[in-house]
C-alpha positions as CSV (number, residue, x, y, z in Angstrom):
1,X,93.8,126.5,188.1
2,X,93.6,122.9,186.7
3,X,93.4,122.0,183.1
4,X,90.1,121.0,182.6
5,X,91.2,119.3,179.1
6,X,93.8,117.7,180.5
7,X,91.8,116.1,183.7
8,X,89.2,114.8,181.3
9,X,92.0,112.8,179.0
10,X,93.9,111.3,182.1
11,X,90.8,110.0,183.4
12,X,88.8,108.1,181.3
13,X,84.9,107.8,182.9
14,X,85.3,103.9,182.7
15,X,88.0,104.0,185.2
16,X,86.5,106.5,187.4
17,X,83.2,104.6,187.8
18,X,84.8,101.3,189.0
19,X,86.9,103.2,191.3
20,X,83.7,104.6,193.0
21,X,82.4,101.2,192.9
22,X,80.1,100.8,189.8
23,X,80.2,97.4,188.8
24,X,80.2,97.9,184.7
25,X,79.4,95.6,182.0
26,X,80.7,95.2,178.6
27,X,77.9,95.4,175.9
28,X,79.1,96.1,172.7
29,X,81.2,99.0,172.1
30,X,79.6,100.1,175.2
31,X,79.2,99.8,179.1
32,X,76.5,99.5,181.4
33,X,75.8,100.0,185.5
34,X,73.3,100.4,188.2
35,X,73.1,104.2,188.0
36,X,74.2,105.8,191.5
37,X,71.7,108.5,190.6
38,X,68.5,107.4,191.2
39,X,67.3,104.2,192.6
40,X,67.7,102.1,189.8
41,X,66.2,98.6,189.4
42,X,68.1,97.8,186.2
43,X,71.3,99.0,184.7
44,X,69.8,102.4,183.2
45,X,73.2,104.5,183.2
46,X,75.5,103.7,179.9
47,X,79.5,104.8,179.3
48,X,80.6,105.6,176.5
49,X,84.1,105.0,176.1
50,X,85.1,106.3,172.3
51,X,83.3,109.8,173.3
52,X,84.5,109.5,177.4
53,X,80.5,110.4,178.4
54,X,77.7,108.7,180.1
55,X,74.2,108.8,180.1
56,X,71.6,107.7,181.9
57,X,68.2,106.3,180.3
58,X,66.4,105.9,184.0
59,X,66.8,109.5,185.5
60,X,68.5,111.4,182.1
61,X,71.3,112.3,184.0
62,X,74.2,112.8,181.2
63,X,77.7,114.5,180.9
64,X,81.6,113.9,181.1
65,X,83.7,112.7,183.8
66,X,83.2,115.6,185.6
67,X,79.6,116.0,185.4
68,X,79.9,112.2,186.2
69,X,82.2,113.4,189.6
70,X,80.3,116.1,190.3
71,X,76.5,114.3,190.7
72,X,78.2,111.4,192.3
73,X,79.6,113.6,195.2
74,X,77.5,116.7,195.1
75,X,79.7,119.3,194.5
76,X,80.3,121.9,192.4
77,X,82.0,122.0,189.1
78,X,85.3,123.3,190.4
79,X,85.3,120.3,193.3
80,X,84.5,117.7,190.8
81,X,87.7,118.6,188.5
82,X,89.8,119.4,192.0
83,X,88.8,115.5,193.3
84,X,89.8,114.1,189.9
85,X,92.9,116.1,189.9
86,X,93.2,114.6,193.2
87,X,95.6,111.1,193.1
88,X,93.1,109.4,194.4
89,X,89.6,109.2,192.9
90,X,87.3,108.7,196.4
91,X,85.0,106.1,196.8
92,X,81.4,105.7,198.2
93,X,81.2,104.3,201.5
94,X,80.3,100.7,201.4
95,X,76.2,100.4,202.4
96,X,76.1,104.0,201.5
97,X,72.8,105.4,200.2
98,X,72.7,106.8,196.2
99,X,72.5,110.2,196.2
100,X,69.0,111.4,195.7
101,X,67.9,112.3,191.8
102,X,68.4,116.0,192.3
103,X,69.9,119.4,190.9
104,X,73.4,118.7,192.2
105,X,74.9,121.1,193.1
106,X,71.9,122.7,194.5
107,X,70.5,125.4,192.5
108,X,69.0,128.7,193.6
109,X,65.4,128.7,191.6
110,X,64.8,131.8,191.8
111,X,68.1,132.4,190.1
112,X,67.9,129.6,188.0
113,X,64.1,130.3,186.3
114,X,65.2,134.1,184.5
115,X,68.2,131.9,183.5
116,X,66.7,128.9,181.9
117,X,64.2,131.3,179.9
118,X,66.6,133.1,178.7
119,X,68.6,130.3,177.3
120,X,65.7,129.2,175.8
121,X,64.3,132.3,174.0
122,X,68.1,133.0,172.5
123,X,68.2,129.0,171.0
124,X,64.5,129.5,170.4
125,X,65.5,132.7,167.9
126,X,68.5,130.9,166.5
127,X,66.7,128.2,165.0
128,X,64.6,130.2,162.4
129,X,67.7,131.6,161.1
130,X,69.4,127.8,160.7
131,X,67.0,126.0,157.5
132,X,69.0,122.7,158.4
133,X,68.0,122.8,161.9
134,X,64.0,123.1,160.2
135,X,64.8,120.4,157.6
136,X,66.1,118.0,159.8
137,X,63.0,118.5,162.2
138,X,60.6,118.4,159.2
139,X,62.8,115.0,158.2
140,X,61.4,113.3,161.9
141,X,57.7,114.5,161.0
142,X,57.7,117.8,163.1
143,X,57.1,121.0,161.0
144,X,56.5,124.9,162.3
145,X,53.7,125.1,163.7
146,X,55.2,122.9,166.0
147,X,58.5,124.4,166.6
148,X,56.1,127.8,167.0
149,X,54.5,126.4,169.5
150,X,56.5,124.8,171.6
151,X,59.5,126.9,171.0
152,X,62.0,124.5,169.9
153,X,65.5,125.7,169.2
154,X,68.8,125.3,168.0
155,X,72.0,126.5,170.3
156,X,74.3,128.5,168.9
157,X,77.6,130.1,170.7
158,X,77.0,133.3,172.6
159,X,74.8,132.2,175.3
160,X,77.3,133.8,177.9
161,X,77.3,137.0,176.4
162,X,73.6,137.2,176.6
163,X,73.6,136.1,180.1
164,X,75.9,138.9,180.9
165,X,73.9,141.4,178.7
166,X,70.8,140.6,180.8
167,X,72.9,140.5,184.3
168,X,72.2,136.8,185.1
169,X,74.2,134.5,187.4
170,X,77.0,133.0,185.2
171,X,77.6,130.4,188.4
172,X,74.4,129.4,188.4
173,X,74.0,128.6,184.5
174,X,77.3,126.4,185.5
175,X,75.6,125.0,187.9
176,X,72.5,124.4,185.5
177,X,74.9,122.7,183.2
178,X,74.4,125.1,180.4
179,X,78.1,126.2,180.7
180,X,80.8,124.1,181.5
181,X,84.1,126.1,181.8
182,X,84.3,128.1,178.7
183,X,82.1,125.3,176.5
184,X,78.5,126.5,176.0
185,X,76.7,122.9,176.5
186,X,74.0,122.8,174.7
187,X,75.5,124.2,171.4
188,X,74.8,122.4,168.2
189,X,71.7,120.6,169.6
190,X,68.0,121.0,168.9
191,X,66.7,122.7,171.8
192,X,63.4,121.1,173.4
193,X,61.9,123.0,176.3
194,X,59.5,122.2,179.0
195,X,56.5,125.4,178.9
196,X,54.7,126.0,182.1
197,X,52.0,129.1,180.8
198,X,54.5,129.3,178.2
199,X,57.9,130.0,180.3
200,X,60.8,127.7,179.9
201,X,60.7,125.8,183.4
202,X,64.0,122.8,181.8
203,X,65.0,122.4,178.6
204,X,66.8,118.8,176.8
205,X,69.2,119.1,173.6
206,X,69.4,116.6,171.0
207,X,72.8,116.0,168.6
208,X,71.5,116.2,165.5
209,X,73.0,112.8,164.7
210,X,73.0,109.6,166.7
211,X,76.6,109.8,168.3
212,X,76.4,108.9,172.1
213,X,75.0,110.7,174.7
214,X,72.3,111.5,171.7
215,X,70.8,113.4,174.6
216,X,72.0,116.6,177.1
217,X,69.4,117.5,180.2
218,X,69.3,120.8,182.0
219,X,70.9,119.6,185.6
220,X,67.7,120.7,187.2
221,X,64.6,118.3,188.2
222,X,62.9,116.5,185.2
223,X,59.5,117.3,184.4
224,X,56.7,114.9,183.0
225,X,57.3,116.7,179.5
226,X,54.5,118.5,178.2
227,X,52.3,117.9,181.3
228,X,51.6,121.8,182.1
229,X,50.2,122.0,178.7
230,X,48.0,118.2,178.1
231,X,44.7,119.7,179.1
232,X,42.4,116.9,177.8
233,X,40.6,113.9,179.9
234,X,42.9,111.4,177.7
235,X,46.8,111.7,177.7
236,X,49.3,109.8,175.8
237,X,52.6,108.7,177.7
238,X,55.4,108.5,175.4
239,X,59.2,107.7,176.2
240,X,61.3,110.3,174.4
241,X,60.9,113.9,173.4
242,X,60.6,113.0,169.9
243,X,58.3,110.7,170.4
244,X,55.4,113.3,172.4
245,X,56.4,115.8,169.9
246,X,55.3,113.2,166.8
247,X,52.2,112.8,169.0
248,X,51.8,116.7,169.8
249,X,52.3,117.2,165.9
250,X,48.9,115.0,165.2
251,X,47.5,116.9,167.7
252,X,47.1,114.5,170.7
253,X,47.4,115.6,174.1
254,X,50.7,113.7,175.3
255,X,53.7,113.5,177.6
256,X,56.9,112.0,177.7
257,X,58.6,110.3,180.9
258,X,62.5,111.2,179.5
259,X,63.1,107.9,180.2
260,X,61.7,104.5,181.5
261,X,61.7,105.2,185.1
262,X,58.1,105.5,186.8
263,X,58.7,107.6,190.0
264,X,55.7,108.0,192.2
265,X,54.8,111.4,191.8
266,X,54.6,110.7,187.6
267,X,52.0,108.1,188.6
268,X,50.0,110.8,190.2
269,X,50.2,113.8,188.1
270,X,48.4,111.4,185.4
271,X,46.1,110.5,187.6
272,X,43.7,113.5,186.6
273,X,43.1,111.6,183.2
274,X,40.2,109.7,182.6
275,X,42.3,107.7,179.8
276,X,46.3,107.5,180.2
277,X,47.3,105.8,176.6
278,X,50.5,104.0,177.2
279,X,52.6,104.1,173.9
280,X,56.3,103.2,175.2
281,X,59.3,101.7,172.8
282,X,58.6,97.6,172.4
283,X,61.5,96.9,174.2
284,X,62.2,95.4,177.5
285,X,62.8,98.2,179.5
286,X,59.7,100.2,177.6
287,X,57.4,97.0,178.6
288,X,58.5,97.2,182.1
289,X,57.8,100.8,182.6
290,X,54.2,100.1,180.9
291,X,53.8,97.2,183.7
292,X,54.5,99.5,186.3
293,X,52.7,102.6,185.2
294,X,49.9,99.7,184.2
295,X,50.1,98.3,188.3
296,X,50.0,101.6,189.7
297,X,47.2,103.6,187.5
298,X,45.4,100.8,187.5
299,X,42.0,100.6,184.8
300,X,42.7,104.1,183.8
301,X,46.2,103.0,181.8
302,X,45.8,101.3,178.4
303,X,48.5,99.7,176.7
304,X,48.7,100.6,173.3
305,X,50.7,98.1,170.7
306,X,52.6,99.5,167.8
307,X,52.8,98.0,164.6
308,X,55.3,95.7,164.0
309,X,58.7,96.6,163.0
310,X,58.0,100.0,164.7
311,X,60.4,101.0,167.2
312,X,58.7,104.1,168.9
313,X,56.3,106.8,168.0
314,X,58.8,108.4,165.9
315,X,59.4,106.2,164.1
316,X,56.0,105.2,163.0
317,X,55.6,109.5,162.3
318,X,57.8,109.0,159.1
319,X,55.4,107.2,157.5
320,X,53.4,109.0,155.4
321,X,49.8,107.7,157.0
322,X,51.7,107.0,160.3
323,X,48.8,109.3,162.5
324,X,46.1,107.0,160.7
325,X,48.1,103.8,161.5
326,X,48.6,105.3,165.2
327,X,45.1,106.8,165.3
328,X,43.8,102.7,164.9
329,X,46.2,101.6,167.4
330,X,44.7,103.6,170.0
331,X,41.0,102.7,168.9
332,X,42.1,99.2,169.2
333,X,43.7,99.3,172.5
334,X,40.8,101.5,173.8
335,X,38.2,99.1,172.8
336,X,40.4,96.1,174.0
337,X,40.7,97.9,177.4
338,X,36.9,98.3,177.5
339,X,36.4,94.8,177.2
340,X,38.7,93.5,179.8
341,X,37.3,95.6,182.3
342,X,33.5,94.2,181.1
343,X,34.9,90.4,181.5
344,X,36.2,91.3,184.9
345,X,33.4,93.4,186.2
């Protein structure tokens, strides 16, 4: 039995990357790379060294240095803390392919879906027992009715015993990456779920303040968030989960892309929209991912311009007539659209 403590403090994730053969760059306090997860056009994944973590803003792959071993090599918890108790950390083969963005390891759905709602019905009860958890919700523009509907949640220790009440796998919730050894993952994070006819299908965790990784994903594939439940012939496409809940909370049919990468299959599950409004963050990876989507949906996607100083959806929701402000923004980029299409026609 290793010491799982102990592994994580004598190998910092920094060090373990470039030995696998990330190429890392310094950027502030932090460091970026190609992510090995997904294939990655620009250097998505980030390390941070003060909290020894990593996340990825492509995929949303996130975790430790043994999450971080155990995605790169596709094994199991145990094998990822046995190869970095190893003396040698191995490498990928040179030319190798990166692993594909799955579950890794693999996970047994069948196991995995009693699992994944009942971690989200026990974080969904906790939160209307924790008011700080409500006011700090309410503080980025998202109030009850919300939480009510799309059971948001709070974690709270004693997911284990639950599992074990219930007789689910404890392996598999490992594997999911709600447990990890005798930590319960997801605890003291809000709890954001994905509903497909109102089941828990994945669930992401936010810190309640901004320390790095602010964000924990379920190790199970992403979803388009909110897709199963946008029923309308317009969508909006926002990037984060606070974000489409800001746009949820003004009552907008919406979903979030967890991210700035643009797989194929996200281009054609919007597809079914008459109208895919296009509201990513005004930076350069937001812009990109609103080219691509743009390229690929072709007339049907309409760029929609914040106001300045703005720096996502969320943002603009703490302003007191932020839905009016955002309302405008999508009559303007509507009627913009409409017009390009008449020049070109």
């Amino acid at each position: 039995m290793h010491d799982t403590d102990a592994i994580r403090r004598g190998h910092p994730i920094a060090d373990v990357a470039v030995a696998s053969g990330l190429e890392l760059r310094q950027t502030g306090g932090r460091l970026t790379a190609v992510c090995p997860f997904h294939g990655d056009g620009r250097p998505s994944l980030v390390i941070y060294p003060a909290s020894q973590s990593y996340y990825c803003f492509g995929c949303g792959a996130g975790g430790d240095v043994i999450d971080f071993m155990s995605r790169l090599h596709r094994v199991d918890f145990r094998e990822a803390v046995a190869l970095l108790a190893g003396s040698q950390v191995p490498t990928m083969p040179a030319g190798a392919p990166h692993p594909p963005n799955v579950a890794v390891p693999e996970v047994d759905r069948m196991k995995a879906a009693p699992i994944i709602e009942t971690a989200a019905a026990f974080y969904e009860e906790a939160v209307w027992s924790r008011p700080e958890v409500l006011d700090y919700l309410a503080s980025r523009g998202i109030h009850e009715e919300t939480v009510r509907r799309f059971r948001l949640g709070f974690g709270i220790p004693g997911l284990v015993a639950e599992l074990r009440d219930r007789h689910l796998d404890i392996e598999t919730a490992h594997q999911l990456g709600l447990l990890d050894g005798d930590r319960e993952c997801f605890a003291g994070r809000t709890i954001i779920p994905e509903l497909v006819d109102g089941q828990a299908t994945w669930l992401t965790g936010r810190r309640l303040t901004d320390r790095e990784p602010r964000y924990l994903n379920l190790r199970f594939p992403k979803p388009l968030l909110g897709l199963a439940s946008a029923k309308g012939e317009a969508v909006v496409v926002t990037e984060g989960p606070f974000d489409w809940l800001t746009a949820v909370e003004w009552g907008f049919w919406a979903v979030a892309l967890l991210g700035t990468r643009v797989p194929g299959k996200v281009a054609q599950s919007l597809e079914r929209f008459e109208d895919v409004y296009l509201v990513l963050d005004p930076d350069e990876a937001g812009r990109e991912a609103t080219k691509e989507l743009h390229e690929r949906l072709g007339d049907r996607a309409v760029p929609v311009a914040l106001p300045p100083g703005v720096s996502d959806l969320n943002d603009l929701g703490l302003r007191p007539d932020g839905r009016s402000i955002f309302a405008r923004c999508i009559l303007q980029a509507g009627h913009e659209a409409r017009a390009a299409r008449q020049r070109a026609a």
